[in-house]
ROBA-259743 format. One line per field, with one value per atom (N, C-alpha, C): residue number from 0; atom name; x, y, z. Coordinates in steps of 0.02 Angstrom, whole numbers, plus 50000, padded with zeros to 5 digits. Example, Ala and Ser with C-alpha at 12.3 -4.5 7.8 and 13.67 -1.06 7.14 Angstrom:
BEGIN
seq = [0/0/0/1/1/1]
atom = [N/CA/C/N/CA/C]
x = [50660/50615/50660/50642/50684/50645]
y = [49716/49775/49835/49888/49947/50002]
z = [50390/50390/50390/50354/50357/50394]
***
This chain:
BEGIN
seq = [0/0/0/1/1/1/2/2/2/3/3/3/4/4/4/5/5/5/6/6/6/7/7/7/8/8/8/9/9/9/10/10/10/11/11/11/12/12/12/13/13/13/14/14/14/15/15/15/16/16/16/17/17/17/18/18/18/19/19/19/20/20/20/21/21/21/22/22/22/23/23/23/24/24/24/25/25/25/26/26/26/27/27/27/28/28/28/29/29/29/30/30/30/31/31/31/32/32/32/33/33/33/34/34/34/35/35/35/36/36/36/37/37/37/38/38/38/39/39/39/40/40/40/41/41/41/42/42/42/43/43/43/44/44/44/45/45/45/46/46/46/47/47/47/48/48/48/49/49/49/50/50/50/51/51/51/52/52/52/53/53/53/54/54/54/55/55/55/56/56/56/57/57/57/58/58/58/59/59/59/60/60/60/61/61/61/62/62/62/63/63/63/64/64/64/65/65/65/66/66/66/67/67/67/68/68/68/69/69/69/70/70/70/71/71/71/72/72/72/73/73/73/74/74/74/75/75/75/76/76/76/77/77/77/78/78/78/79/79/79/80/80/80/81/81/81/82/82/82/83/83/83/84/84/84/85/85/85/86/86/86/87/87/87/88/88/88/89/89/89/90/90/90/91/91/91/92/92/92/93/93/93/94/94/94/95/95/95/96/96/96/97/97/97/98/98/98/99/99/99/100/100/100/101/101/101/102/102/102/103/103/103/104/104/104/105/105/105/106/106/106/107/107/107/108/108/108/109/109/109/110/110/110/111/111/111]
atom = [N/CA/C/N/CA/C/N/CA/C/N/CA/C/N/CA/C/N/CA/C/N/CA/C/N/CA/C/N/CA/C/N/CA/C/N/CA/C/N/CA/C/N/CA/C/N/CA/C/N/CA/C/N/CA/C/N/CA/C/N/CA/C/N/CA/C/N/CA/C/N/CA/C/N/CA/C/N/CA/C/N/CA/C/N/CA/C/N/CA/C/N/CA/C/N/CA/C/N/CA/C/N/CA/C/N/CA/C/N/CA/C/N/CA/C/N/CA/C/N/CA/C/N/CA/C/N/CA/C/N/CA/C/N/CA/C/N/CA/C/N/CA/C/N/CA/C/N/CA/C/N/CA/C/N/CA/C/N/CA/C/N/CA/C/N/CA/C/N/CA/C/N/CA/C/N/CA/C/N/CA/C/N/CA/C/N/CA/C/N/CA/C/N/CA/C/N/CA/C/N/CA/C/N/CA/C/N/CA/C/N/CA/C/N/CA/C/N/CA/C/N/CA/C/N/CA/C/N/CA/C/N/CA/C/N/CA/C/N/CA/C/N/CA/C/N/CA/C/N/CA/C/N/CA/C/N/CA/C/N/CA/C/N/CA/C/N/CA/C/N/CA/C/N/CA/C/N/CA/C/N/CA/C/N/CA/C/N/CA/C/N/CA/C/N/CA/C/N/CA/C/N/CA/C/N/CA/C/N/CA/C/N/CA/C/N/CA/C/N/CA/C/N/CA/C/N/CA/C/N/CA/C/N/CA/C/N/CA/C/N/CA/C/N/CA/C/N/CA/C/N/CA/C/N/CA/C/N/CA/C/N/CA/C/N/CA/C/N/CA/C/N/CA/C/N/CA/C/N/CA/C/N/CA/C/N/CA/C/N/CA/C]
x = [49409/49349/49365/49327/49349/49268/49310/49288/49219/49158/49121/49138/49152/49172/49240/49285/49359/49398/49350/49394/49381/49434/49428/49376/49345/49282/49231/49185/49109/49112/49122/49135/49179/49250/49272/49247/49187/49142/49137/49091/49080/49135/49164/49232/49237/49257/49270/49200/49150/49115/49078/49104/49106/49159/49222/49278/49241/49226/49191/49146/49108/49052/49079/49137/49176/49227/49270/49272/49234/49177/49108/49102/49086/49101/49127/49195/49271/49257/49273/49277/49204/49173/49097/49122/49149/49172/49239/49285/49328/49308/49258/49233/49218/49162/49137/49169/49238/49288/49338/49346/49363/49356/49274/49229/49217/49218/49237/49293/49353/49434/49425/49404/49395/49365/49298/49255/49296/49351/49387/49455/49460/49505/49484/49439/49403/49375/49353/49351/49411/49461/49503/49546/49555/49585/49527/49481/49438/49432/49459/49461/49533/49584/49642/49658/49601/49597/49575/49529/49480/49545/49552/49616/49673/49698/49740/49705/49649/49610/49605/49596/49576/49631/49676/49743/49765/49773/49776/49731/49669/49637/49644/49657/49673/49749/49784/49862/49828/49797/49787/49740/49705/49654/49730/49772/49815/49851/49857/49914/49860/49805/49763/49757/49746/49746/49821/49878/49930/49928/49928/49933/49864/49814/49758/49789/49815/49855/49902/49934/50009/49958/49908/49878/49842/49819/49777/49832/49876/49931/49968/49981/49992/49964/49873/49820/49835/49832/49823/49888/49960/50015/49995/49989/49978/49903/49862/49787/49848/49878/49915/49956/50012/50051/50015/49943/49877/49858/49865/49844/49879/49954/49999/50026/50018/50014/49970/49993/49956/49881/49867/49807/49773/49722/49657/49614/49614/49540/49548/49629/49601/49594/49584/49577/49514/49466/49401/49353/49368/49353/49351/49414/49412/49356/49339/49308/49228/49210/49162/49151/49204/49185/49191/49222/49197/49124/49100/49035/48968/48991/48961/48973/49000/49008/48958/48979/48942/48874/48838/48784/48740/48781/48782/48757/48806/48799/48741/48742/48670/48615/48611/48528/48544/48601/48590/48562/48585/48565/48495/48476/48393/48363/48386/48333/48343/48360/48372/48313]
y = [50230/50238/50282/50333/50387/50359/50385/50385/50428/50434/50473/50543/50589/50631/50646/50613/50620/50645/50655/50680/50736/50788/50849/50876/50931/50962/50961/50972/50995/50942/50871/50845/50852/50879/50899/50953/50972/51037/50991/50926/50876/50860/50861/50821/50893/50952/51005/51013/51016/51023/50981/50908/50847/50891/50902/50914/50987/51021/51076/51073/51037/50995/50967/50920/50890/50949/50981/51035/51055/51087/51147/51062/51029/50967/50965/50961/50970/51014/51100/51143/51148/51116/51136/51087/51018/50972/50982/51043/51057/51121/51156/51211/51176/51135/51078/51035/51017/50994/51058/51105/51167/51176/51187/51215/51165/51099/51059/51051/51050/51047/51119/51193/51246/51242/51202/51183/51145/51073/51035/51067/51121/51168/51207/51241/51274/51238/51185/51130/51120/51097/51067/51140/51189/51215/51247/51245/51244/51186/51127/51080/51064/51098/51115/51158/51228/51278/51257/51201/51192/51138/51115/51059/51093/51147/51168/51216/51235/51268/51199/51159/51104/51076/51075/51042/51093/51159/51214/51204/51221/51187/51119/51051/51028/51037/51073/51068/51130/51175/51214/51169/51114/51076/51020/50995/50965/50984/51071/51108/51100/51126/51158/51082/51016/50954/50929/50952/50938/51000/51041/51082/51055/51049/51021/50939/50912/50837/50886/50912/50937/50938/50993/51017/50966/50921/50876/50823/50816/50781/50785/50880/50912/50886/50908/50888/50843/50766/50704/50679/50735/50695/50743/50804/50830/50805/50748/50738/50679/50641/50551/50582/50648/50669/50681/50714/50711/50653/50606/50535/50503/50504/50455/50507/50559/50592/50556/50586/50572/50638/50660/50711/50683/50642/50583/50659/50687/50726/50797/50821/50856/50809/50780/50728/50707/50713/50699/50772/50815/50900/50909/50879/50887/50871/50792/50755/50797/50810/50841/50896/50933/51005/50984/50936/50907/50899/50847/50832/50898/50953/51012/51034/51042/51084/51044/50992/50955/50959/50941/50972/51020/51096/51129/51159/51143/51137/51081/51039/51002/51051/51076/51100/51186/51208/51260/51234/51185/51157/51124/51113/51075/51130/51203/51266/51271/51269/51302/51270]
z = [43071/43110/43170/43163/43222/43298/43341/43389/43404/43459/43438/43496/43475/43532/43531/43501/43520/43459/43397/43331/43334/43298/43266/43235/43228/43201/43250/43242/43263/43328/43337/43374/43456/43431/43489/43524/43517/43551/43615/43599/43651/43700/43703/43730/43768/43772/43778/43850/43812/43868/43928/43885/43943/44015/43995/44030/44084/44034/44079/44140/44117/44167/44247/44230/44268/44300/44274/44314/44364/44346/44380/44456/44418/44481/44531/44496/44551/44583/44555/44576/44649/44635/44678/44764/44740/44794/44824/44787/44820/44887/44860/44892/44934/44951/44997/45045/45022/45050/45109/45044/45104/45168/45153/45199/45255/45248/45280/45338/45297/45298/45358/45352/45392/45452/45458/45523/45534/45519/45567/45599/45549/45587/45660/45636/45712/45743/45750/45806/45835/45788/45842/45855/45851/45882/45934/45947/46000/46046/46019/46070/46110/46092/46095/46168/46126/46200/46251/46235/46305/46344/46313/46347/46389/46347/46383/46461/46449/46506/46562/46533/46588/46632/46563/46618/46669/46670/46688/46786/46761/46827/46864/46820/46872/46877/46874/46902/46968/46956/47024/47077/47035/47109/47142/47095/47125/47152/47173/47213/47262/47254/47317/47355/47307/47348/47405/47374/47395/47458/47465/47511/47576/47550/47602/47618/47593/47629/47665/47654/47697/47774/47772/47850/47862/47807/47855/47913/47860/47892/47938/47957/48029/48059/48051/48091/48144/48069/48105/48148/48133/48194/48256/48257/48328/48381/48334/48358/48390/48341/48380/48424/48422/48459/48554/48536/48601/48636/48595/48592/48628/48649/48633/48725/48759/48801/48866/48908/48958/48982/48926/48904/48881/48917/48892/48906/48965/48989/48925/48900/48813/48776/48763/48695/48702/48763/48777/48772/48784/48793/48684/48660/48592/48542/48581/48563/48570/48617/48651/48607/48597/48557/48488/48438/48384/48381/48419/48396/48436/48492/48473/48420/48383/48332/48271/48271/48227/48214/48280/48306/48299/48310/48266/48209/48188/48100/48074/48111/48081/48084/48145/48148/48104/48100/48050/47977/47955/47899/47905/47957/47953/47980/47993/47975/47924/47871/47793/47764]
***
């Protein structure tokens, strides 16, 4: 008793073009898979670039941060160095021209 599809003669036509079918299949979901497999390529090497751009900037905001602590830090010993003096009447004149300035700059900004 032969099988239906799987013997020799007129039959194995079937079998032949079952297989074909399944191929054209494959072949269609490998394309699909590709094309796939290609967009996760150019993503991530687009998400790659942007990373390396980013770390990039903040290593220059963490120089530009480290250098703005250095002067603020001058700043604040020569303000305690004023402080710590018997120069109350500059340290009052400072004070004075801080909040002119401040002043200032407010009402330039509340003409805008």
């Amino acid at each position: 008793m032969r099988r239906a599809g799987l013997g020799e003669g007129g039959s194995g036509h079937y079998v032949a073009s079952g297989y074909s079918v399944y191929e054209d299949e494959n072949q269609q979901l490998q394309e699909g898979l590709k094309d796939k497999v290609n967009a996760l390529k150019s993503l991530s090497i687009d998400i790659g670039t942007e990373v390396k751009y980013q770390n990039k900037m903040l290593e220059d905001m963490d120089t530009d941060f480290d250098s703005t602590g250095g002067l603020l830090g001058s700043t604040i010993g020569r303000v305690k160095q004023l402080s710590r003096g018997s120069q109350t009447k500059l340290l009052c004149y400072l004070l004075l021209f801080c909040l002119f300035v401040f002043f200032v700059l407010y009402w330039f900004i509340k003409l805008r």
